[in-house]
N, C-alpha and C positions, 0 to 999 in steps of 0.2 A: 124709514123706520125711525121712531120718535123713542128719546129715550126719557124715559121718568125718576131716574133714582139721582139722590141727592147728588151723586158724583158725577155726572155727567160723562157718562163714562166711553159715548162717542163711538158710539157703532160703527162701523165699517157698512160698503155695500152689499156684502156678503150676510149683513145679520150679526155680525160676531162682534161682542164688544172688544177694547184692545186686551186686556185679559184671559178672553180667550183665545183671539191671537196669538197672542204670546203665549199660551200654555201651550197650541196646537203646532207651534214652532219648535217650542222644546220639546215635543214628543217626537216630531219628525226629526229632528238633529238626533236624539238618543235612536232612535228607528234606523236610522240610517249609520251610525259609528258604532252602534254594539247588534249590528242584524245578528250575529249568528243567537246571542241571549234571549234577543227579541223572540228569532221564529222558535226557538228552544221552546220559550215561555207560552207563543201561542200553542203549540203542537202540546203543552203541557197541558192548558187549559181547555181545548180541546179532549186531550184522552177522558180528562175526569170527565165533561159533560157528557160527553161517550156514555160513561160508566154511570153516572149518578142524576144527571139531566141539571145539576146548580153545581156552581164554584164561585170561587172568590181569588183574590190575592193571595191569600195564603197558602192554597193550593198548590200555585203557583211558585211561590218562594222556597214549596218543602220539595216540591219536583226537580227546580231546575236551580242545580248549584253552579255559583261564582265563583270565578278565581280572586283573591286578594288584590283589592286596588278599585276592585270594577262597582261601581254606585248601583244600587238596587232600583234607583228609581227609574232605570230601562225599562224598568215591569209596566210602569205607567202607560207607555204606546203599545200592549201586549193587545188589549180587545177592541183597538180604533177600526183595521180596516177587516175586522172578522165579525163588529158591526156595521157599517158599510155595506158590508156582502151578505147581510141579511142572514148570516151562523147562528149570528149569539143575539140576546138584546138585555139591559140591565132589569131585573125584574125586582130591586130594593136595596136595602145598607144590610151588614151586620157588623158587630164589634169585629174588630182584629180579633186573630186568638193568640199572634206573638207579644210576648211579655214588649219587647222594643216598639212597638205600634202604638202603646199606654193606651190600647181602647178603643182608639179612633176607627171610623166608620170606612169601610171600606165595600164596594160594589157589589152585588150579589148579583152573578152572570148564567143564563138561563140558553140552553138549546136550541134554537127555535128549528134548525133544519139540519135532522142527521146524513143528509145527503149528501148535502154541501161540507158538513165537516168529515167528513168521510174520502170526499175529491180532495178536500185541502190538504188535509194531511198527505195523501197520494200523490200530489202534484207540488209539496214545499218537503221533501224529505230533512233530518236532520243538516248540520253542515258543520264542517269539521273547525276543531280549535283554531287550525291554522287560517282558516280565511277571516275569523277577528282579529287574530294578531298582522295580517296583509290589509285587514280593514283601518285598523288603529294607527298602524303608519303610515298609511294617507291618509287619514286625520286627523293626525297629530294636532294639539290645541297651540298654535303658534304664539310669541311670547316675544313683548320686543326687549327682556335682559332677565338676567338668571337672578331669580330672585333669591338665588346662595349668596351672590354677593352685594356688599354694602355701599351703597354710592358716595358714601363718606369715606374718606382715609383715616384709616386708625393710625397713631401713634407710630405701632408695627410694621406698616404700610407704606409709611411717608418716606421718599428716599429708595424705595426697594430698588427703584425700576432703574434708578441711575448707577446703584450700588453693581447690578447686575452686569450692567453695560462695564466696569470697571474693571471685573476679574477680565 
């Protein structure tokens, strides 16, 4: 595969330039440390096309509520493998309708097989709070120094560790 755009942007053998790489890595990472959001948000997006045969993100955002802390952008790996499996397929854009989105264009997801979302649902049941929180601590994003503290010594600082050894 020959690539034409100015950037040269180096396809892989798969087809996929590194861009898409990389987005389909960070979909799998969020996929994989926030599942219970994830299958929340597919099983979300499923009921509406259930119900109305198109949805979007936003659908999806007013269905399935976050705890404090947790990045919304989980949402993004929500229609990878429910296109894959031939469920859904993108059938155009529309604006956001959250004020926080300023407009941008987001997916418009289409039904293609009530059958199949019908088995999914039946076969990916909800899954409870606590296996994110048993997910999130084998995931933990590991950190090689606590960026609470300063690698510099303050003033305050200088001296402490001897002073302590003294009492």
């Amino acid at each position: 595969m020959t690539c034409n755009c100015k950037n040269k942007c180096n396809p892989c053998g798969c087809g996929l330039t590194q861009g898409e790489r990389c987005k389909a890595d960070a979909l799998s990472l969020l996929e994989t440390r926030r599942e219970v959001y994830v299958r929340r948000g597919r099983r979300a997006l499923l009921e509406v096309l259930l119900r109305s045969g198109n949805a979007t993100a936003d659908d999806v955002r007013e269905l399935v509520e976050l705890p404090p802390g947790i990045d919304p952008k989980l949402f993004g790996s929500v229609p990878g493998s429910l296109v894959k499996a031939g469920i859904i397929r993108q059938v155009g854009f529309a604006k956001t309708c959250r004020a926080v989105g300023h407009a941008r264009p987001v997916a418009i997801w289409q039904l293609v097989d009530r059958q199949k979302a019908e088995h999914w649902l039946r076969a990916h049941p909800d899954m409870s709070d606590s296996c994110e929180s048993e997910s999130a601590a084998n995931n933990q994003q590991r950190v090689l120094f606590n960026p609470q503290e300063s690698a510099t010594p303050t003033a305050g600082t200088i001296g402490v560790a001897d002073s302590v050894h003294l009492l």
